[in-house]
PDB file of the backbone (N, CA, C, O) and the ligand in Angstrom, with CONECT records:
HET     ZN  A 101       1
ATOM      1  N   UNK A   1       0.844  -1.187   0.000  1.00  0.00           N
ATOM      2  CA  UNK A   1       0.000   0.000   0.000  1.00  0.00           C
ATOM      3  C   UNK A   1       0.882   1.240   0.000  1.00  0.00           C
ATOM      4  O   UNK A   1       1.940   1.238   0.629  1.00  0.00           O
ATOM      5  N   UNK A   2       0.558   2.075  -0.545  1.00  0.00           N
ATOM      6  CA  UNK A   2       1.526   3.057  -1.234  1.00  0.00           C
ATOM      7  C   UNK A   2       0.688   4.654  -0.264  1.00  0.00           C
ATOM      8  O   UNK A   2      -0.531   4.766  -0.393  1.00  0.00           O
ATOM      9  N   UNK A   3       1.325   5.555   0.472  1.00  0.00           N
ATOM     10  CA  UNK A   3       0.871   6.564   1.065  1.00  0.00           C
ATOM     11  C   UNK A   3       1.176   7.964   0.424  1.00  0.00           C
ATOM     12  O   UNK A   3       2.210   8.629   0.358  1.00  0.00           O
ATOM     13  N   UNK A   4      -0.244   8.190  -0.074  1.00  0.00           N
ATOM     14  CA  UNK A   4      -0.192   9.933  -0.631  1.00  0.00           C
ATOM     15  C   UNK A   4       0.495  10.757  -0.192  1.00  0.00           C
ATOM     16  O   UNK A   4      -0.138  11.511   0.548  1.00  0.00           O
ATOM     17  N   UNK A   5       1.706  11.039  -0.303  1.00  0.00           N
ATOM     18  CA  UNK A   5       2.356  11.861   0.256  1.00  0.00           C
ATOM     19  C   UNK A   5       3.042  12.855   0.148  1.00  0.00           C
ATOM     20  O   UNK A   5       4.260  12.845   0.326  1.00  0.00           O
ATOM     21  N   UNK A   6       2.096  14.285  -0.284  1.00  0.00           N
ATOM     22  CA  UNK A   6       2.560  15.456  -1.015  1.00  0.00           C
ATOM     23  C   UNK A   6       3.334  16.520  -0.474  1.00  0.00           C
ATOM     24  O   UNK A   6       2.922  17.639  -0.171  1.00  0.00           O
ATOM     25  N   UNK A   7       4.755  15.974  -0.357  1.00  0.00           N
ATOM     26  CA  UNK A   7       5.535  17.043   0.154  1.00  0.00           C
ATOM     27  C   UNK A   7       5.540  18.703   0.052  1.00  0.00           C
ATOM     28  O   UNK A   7       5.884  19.470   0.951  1.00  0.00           O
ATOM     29  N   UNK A   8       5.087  19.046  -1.229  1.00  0.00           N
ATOM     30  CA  UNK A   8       5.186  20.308  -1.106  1.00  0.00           C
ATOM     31  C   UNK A   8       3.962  21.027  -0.769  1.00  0.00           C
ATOM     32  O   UNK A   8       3.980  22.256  -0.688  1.00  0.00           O
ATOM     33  N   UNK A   9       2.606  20.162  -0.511  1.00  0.00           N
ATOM     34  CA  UNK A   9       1.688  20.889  -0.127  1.00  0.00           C
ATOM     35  C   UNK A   9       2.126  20.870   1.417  1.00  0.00           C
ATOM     36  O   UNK A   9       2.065  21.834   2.180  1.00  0.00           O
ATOM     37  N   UNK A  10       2.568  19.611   1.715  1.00  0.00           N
ATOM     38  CA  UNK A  10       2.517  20.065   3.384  1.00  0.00           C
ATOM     39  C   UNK A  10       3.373  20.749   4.133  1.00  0.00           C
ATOM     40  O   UNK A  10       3.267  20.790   5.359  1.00  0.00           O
ATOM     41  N   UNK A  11       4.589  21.536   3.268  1.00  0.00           N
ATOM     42  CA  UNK A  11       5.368  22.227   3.745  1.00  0.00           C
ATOM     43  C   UNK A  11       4.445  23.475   3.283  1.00  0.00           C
ATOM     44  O   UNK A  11       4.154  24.065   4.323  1.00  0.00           O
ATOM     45  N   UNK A  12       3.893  24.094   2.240  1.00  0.00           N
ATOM     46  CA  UNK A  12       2.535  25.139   2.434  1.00  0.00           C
ATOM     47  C   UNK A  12       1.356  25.349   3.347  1.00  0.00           C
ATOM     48  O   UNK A  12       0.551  26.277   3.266  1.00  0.00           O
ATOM     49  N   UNK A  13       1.356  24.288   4.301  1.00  0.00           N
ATOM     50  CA  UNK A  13       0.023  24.413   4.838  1.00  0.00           C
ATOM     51  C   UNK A  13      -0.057  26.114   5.530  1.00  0.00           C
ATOM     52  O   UNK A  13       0.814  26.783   6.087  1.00  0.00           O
ATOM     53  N   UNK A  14      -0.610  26.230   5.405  1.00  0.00           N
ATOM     54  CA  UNK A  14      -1.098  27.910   6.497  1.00  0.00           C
ATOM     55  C   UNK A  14      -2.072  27.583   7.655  1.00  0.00           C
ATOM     56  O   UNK A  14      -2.855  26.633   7.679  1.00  0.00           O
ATOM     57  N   UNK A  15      -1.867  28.682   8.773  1.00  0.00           N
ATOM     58  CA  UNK A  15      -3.050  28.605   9.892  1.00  0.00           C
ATOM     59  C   UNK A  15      -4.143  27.928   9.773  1.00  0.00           C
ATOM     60  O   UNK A  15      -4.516  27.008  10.502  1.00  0.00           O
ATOM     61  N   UNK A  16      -4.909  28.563   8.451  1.00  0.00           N
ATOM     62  CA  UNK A  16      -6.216  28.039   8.433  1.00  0.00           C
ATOM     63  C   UNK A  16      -6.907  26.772   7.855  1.00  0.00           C
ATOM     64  O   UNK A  16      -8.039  26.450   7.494  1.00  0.00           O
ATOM     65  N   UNK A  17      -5.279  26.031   7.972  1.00  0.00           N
ATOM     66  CA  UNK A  17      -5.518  25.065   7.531  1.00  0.00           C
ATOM     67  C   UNK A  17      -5.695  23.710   8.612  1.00  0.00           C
ATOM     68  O   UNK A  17      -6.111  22.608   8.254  1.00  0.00           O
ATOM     69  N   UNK A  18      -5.383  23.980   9.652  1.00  0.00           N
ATOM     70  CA  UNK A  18      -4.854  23.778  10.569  1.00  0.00           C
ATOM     71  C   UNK A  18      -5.967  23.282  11.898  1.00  0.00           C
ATOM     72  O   UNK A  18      -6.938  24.038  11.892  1.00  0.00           O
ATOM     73  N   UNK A  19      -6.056  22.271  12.956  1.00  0.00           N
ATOM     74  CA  UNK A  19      -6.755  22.689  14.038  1.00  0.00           C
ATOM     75  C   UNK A  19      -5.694  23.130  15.117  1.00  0.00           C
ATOM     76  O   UNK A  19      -4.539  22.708  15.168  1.00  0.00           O
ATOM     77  N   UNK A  20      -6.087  23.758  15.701  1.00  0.00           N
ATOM     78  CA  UNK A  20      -5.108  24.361  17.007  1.00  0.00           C
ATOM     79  C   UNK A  20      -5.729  24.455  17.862  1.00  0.00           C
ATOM     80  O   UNK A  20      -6.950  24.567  17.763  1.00  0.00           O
ATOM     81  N   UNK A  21      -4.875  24.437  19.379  1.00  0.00           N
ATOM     82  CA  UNK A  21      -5.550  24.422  20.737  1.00  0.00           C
ATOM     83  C   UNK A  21      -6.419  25.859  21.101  1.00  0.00           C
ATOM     84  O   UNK A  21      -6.067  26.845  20.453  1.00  0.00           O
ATOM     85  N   UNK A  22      -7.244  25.998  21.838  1.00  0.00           N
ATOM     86  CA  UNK A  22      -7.636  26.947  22.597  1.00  0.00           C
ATOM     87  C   UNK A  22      -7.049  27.935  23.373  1.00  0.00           C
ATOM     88  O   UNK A  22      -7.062  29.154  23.547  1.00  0.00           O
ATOM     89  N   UNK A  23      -6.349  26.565  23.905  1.00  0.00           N
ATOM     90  CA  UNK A  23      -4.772  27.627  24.628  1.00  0.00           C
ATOM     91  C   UNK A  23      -4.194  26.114  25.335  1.00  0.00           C
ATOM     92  O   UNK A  23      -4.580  24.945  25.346  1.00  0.00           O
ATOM     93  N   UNK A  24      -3.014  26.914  25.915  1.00  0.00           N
ATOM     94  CA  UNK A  24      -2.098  25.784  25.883  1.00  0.00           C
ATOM     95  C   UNK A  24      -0.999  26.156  27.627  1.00  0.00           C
ATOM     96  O   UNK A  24      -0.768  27.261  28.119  1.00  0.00           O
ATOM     97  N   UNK A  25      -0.669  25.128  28.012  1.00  0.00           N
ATOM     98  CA  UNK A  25       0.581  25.553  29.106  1.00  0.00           C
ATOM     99  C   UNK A  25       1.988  25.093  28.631  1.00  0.00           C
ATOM    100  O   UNK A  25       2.243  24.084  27.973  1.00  0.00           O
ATOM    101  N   UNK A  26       2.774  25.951  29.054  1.00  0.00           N
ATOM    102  CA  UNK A  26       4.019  25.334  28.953  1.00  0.00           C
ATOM    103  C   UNK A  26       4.448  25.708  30.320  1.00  0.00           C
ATOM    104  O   UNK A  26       3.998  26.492  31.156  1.00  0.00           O
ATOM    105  N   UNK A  27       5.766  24.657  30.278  1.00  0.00           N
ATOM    106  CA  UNK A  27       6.426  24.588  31.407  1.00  0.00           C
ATOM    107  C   UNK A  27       7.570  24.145  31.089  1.00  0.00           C
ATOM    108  O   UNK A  27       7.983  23.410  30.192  1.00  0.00           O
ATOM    109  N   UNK A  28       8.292  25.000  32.430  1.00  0.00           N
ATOM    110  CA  UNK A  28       9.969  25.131  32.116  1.00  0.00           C
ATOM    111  C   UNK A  28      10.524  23.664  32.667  1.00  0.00           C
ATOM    112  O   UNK A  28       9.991  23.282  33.709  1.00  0.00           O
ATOM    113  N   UNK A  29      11.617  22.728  32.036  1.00  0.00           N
ATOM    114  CA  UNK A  29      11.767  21.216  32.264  1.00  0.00           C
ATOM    115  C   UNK A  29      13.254  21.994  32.448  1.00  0.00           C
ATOM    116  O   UNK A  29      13.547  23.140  32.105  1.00  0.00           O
ATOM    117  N   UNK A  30      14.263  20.762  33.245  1.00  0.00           N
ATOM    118  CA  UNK A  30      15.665  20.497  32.919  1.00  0.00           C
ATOM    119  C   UNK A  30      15.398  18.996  32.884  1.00  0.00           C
ATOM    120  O   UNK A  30      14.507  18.285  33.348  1.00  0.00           O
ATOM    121  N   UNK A  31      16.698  18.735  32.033  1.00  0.00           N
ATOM    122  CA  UNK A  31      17.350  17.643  31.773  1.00  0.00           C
ATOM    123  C   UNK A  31      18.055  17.405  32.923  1.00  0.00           C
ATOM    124  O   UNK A  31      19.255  17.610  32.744  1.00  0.00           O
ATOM    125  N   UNK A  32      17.697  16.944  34.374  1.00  0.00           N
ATOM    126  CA  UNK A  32      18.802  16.714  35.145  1.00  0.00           C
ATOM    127  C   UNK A  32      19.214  15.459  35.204  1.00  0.00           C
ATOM    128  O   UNK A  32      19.857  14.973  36.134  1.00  0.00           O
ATOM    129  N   UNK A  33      18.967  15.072  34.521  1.00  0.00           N
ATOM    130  CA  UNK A  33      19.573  12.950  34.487  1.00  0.00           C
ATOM    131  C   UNK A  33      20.396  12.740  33.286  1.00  0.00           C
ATOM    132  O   UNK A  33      21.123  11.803  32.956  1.00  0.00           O
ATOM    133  N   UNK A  34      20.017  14.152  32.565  1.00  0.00           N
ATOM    134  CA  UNK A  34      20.865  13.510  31.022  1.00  0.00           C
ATOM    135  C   UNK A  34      21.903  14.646  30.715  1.00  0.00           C
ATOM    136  O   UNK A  34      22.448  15.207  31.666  1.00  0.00           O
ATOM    137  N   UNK A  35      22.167  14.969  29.563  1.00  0.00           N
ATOM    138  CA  UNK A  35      22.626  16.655  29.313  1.00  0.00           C
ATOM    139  C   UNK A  35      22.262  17.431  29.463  1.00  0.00           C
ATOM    140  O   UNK A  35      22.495  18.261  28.584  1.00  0.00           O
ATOM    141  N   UNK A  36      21.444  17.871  30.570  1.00  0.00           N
ATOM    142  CA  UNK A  36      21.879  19.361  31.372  1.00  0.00           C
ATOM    143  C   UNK A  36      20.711  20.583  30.246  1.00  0.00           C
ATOM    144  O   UNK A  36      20.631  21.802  30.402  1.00  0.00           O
ATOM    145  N   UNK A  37      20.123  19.927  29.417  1.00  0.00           N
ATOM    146  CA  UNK A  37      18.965  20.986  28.381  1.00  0.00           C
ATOM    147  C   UNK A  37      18.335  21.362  29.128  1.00  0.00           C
ATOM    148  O   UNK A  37      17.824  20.376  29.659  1.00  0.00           O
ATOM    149  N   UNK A  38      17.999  22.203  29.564  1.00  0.00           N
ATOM    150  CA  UNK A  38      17.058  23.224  30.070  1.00  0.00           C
ATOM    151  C   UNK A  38      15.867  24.056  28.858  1.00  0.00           C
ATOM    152  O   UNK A  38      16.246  24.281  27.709  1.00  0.00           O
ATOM    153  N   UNK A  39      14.698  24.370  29.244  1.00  0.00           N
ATOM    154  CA  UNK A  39      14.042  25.100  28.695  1.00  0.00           C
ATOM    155  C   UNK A  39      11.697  24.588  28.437  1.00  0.00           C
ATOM    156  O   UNK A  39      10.994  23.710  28.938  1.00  0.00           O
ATOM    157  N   UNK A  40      11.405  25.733  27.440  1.00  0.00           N
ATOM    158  CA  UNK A  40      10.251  25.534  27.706  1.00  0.00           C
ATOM    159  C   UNK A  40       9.585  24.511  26.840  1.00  0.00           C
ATOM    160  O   UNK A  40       9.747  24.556  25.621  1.00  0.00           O
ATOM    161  N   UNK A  41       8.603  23.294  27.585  1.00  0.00           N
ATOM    162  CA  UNK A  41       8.045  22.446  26.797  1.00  0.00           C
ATOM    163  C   UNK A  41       6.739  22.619  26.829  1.00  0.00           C
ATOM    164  O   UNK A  41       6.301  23.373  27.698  1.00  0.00           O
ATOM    165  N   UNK A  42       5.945  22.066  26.035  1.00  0.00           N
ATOM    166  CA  UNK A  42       4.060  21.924  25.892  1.00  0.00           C
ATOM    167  C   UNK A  42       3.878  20.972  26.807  1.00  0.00           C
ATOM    168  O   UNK A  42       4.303  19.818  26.752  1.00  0.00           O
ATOM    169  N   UNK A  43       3.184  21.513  27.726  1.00  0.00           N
ATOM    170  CA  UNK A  43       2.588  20.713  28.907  1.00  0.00           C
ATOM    171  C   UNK A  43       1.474  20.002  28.720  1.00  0.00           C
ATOM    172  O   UNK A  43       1.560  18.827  29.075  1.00  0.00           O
ATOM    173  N   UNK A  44       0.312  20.400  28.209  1.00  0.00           N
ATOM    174  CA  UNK A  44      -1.026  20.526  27.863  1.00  0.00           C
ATOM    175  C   UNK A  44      -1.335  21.859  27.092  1.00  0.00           C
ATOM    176  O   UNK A  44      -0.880  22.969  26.817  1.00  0.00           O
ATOM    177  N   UNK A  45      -2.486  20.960  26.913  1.00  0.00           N
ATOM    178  CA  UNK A  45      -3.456  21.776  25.590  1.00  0.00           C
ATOM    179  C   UNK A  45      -4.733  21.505  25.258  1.00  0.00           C
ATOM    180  O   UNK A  45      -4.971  20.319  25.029  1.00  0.00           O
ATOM    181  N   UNK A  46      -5.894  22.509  25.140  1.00  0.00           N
ATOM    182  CA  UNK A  46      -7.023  22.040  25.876  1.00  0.00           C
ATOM    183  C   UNK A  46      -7.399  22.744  23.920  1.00  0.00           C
ATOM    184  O   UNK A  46      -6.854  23.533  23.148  1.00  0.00           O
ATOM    185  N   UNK A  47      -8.801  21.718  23.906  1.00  0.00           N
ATOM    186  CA  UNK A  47      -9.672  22.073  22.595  1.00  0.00           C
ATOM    187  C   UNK A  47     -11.101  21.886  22.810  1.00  0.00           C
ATOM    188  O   UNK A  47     -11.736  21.266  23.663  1.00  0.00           O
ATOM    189  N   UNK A  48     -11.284  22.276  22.251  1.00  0.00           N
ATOM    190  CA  UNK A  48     -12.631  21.692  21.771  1.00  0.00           C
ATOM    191  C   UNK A  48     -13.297  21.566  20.542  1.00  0.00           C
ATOM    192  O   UNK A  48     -13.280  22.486  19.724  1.00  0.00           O
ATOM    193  N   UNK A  49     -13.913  20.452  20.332  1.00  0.00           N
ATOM    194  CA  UNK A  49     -14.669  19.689  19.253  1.00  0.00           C
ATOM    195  C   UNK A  49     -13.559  19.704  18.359  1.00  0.00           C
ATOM    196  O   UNK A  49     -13.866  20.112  17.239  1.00  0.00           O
ATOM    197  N   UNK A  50     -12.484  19.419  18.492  1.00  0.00           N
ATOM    198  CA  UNK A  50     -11.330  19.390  17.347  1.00  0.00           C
ATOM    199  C   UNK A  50     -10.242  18.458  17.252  1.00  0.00           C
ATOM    200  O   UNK A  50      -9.556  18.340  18.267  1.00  0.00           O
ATOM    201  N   UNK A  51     -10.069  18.064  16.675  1.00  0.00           N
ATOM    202  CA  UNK A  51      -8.827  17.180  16.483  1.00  0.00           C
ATOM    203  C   UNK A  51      -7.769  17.922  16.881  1.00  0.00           C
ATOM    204  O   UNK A  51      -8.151  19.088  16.982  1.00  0.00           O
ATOM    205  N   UNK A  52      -6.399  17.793  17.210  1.00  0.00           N
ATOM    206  CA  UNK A  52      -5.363  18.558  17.324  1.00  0.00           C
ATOM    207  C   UNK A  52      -4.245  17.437  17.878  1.00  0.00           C
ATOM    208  O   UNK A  52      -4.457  16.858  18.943  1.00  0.00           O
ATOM    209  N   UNK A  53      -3.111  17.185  17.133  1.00  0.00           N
ATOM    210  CA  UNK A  53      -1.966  16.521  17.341  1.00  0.00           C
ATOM    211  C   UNK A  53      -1.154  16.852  17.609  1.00  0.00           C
ATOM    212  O   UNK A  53      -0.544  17.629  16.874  1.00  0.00           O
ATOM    213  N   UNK A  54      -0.515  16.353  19.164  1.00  0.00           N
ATOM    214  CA  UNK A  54       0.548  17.483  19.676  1.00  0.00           C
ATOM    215  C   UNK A  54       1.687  16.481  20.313  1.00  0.00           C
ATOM    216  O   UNK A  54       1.299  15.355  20.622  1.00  0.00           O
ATOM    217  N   UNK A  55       2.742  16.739  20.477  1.00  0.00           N
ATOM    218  CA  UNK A  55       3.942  16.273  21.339  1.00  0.00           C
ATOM    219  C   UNK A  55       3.663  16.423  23.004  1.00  0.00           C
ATOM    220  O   UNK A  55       3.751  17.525  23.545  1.00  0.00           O
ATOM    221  N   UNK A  56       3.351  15.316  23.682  1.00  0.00           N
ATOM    222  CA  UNK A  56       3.251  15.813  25.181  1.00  0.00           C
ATOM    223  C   UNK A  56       4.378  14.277  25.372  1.00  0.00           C
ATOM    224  O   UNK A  56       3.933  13.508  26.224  1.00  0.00           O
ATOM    225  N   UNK A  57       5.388  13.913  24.860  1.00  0.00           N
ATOM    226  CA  UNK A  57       6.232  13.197  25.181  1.00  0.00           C
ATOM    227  C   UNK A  57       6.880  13.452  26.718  1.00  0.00           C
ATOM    228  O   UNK A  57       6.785  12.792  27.754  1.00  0.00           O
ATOM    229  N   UNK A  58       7.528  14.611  26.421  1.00  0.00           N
ATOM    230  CA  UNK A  58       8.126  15.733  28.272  1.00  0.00           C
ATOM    231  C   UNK A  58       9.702  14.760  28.130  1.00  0.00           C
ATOM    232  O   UNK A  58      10.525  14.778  29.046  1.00  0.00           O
ATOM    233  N   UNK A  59       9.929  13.911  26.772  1.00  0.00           N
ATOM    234  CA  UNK A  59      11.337  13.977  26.432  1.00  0.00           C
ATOM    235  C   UNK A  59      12.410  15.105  26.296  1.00  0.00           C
ATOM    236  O   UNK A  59      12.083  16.272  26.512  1.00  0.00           O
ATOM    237  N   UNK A  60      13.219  14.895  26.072  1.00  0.00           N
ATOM    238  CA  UNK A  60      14.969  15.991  26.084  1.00  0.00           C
ATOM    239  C   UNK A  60      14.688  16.151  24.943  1.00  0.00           C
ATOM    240  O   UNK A  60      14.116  15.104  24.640  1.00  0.00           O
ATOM    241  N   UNK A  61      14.716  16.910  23.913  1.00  0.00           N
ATOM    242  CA  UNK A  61      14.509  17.018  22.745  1.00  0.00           C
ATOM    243  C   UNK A  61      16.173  16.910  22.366  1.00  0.00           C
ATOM    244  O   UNK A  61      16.370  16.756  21.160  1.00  0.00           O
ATOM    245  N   UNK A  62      17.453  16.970  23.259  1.00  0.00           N
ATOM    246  CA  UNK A  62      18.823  16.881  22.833  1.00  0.00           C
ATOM    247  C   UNK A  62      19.188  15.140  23.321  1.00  0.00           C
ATOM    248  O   UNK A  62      20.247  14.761  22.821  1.00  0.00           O
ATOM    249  N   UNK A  63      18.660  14.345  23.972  1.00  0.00           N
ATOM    250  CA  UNK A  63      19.390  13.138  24.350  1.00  0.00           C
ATOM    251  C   UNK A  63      17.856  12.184  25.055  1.00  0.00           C
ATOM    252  O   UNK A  63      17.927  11.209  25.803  1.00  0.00           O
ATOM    253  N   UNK A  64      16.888  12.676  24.661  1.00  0.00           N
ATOM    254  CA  UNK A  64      15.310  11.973  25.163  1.00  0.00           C
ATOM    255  C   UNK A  64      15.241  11.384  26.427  1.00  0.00           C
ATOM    256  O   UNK A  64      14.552  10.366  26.499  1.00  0.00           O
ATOM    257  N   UNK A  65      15.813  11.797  27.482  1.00  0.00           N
ATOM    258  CA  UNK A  65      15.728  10.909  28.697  1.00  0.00           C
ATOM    259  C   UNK A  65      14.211  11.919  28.865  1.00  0.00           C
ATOM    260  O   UNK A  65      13.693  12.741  28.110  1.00  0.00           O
ATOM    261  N   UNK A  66      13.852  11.421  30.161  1.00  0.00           N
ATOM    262  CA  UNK A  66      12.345  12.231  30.631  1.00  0.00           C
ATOM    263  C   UNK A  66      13.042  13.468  31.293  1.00  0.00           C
ATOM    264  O   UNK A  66      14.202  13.447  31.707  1.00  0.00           O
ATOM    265  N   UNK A  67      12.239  14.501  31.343  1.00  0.00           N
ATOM    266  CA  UNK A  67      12.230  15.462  31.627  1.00  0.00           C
ATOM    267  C   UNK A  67      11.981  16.167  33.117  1.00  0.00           C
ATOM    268  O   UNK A  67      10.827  16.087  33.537  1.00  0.00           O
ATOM    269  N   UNK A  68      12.978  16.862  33.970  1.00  0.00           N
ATOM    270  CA  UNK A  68      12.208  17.160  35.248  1.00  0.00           C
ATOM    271  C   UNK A  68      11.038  18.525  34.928  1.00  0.00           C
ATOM    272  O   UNK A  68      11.516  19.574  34.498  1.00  0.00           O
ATOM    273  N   UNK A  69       9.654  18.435  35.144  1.00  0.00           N
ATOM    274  CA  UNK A  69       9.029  19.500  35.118  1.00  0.00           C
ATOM    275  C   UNK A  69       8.932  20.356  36.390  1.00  0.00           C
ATOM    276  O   UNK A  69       8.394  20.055  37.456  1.00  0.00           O
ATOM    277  N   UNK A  70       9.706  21.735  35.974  1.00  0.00           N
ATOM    278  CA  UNK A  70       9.466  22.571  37.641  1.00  0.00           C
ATOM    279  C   UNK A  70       7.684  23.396  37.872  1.00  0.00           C
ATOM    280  O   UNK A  70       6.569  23.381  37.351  1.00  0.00           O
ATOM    281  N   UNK A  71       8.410  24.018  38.978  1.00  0.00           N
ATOM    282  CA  UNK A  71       6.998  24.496  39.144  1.00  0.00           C
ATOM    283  C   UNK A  71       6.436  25.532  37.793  1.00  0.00           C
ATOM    284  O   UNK A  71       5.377  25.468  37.169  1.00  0.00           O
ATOM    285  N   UNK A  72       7.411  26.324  37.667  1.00  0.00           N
ATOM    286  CA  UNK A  72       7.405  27.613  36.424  1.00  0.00           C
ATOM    287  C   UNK A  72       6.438  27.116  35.383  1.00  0.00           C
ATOM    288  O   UNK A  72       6.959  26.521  34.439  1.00  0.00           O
ATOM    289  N   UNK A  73       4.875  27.272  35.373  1.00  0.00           N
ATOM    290  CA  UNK A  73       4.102  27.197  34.302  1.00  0.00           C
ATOM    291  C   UNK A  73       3.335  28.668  33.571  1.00  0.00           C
ATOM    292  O   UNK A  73       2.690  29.417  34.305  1.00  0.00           O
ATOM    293  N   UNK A  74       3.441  28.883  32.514  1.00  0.00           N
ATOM    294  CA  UNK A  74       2.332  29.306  31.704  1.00  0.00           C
ATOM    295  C   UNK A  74       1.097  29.312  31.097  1.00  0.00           C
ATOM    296  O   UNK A  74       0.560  28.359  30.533  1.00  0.00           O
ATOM    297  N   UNK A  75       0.802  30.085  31.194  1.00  0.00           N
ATOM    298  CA  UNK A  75      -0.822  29.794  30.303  1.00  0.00           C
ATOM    299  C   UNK A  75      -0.964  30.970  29.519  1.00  0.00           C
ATOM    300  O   UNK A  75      -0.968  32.167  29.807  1.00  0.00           O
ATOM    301  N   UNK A  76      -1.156  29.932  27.774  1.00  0.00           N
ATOM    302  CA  UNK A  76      -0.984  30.973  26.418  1.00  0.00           C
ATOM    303  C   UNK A  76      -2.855  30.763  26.289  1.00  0.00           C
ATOM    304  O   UNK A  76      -3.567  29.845  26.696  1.00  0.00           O
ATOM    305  N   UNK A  77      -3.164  31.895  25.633  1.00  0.00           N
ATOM    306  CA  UNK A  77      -4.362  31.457  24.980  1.00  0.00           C
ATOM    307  C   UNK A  77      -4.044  32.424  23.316  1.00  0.00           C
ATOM    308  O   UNK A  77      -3.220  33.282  22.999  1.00  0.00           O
ATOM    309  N   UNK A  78      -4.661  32.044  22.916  1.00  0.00           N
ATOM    310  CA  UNK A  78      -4.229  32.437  21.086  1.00  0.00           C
ATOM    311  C   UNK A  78      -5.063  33.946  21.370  1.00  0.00           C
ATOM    312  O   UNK A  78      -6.054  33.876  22.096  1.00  0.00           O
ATOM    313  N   UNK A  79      -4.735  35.079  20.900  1.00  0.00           N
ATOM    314  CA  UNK A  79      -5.388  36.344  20.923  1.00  0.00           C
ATOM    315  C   UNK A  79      -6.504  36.728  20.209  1.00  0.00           C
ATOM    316  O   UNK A  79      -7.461  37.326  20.701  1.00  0.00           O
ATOM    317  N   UNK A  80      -6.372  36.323  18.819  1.00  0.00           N
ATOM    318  CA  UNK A  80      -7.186  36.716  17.682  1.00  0.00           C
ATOM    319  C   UNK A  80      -6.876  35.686  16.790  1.00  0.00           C
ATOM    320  O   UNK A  80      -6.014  34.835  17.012  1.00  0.00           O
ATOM    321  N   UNK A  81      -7.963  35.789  15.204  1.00  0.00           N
ATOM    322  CA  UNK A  81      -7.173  34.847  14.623  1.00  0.00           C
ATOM    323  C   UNK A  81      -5.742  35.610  14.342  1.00  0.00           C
ATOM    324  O   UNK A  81      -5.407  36.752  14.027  1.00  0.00           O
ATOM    325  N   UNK A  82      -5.123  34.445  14.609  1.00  0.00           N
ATOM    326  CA  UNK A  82      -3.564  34.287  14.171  1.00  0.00           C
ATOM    327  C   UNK A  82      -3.255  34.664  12.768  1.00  0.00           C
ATOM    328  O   UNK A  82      -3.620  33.926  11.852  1.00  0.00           O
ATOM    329  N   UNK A  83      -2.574  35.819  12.530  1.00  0.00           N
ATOM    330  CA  UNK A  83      -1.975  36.130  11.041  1.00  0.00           C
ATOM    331  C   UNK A  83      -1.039  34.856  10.319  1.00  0.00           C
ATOM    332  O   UNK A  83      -0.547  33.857  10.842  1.00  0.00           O
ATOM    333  N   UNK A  84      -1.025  35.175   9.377  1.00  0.00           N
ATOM    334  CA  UNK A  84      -0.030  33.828   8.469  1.00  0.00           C
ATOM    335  C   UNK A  84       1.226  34.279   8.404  1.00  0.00           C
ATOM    336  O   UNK A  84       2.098  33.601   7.861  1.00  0.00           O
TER     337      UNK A  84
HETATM  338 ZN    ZN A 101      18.884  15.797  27.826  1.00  0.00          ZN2+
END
């Protein structure tokens, strides 16, 4: 079985092509078991009636061990629609 797979449309996709969260948290992780990466990951992400595919792995994105999550969270919510 052979998979449709149109590279150059899906490097075009735009916003509105798109489902996206409502809003979202991030939170600040270190790597303290592995190399020492520090920084901000997608915690959660809340929708509704929508599909939306997201990374909540909370891997090292430099060496994938798990991630320590500190207290330091955010909460984004999207403003308007989003320009392209
Ligand atoms: Zn790491």
């Amino acid at each position: 079985m052979t998979i449709d797979y149109d590279p150059e449309s899906r490097r075009n996709l735009k916003l509105k092509d798109l489902n996206y969260p409502d809003y979202a948290w991030l939170t600040y992780c270190v790597c303290d078991e592995g190399c020492h990466w520090e920084g901000w990951i997608l915690e959660d992400a809340r929708f509704s009636g929508k599909t939306v595919s997201l990374d909540k792995s909370q891997l090292c994105p430099e060496c994938r061990k798990m991630l320590f999550r500190t207290e330091a969270s955010v909460h984004y919510v999207p403003t308007d629609t989003p320009s392209e």
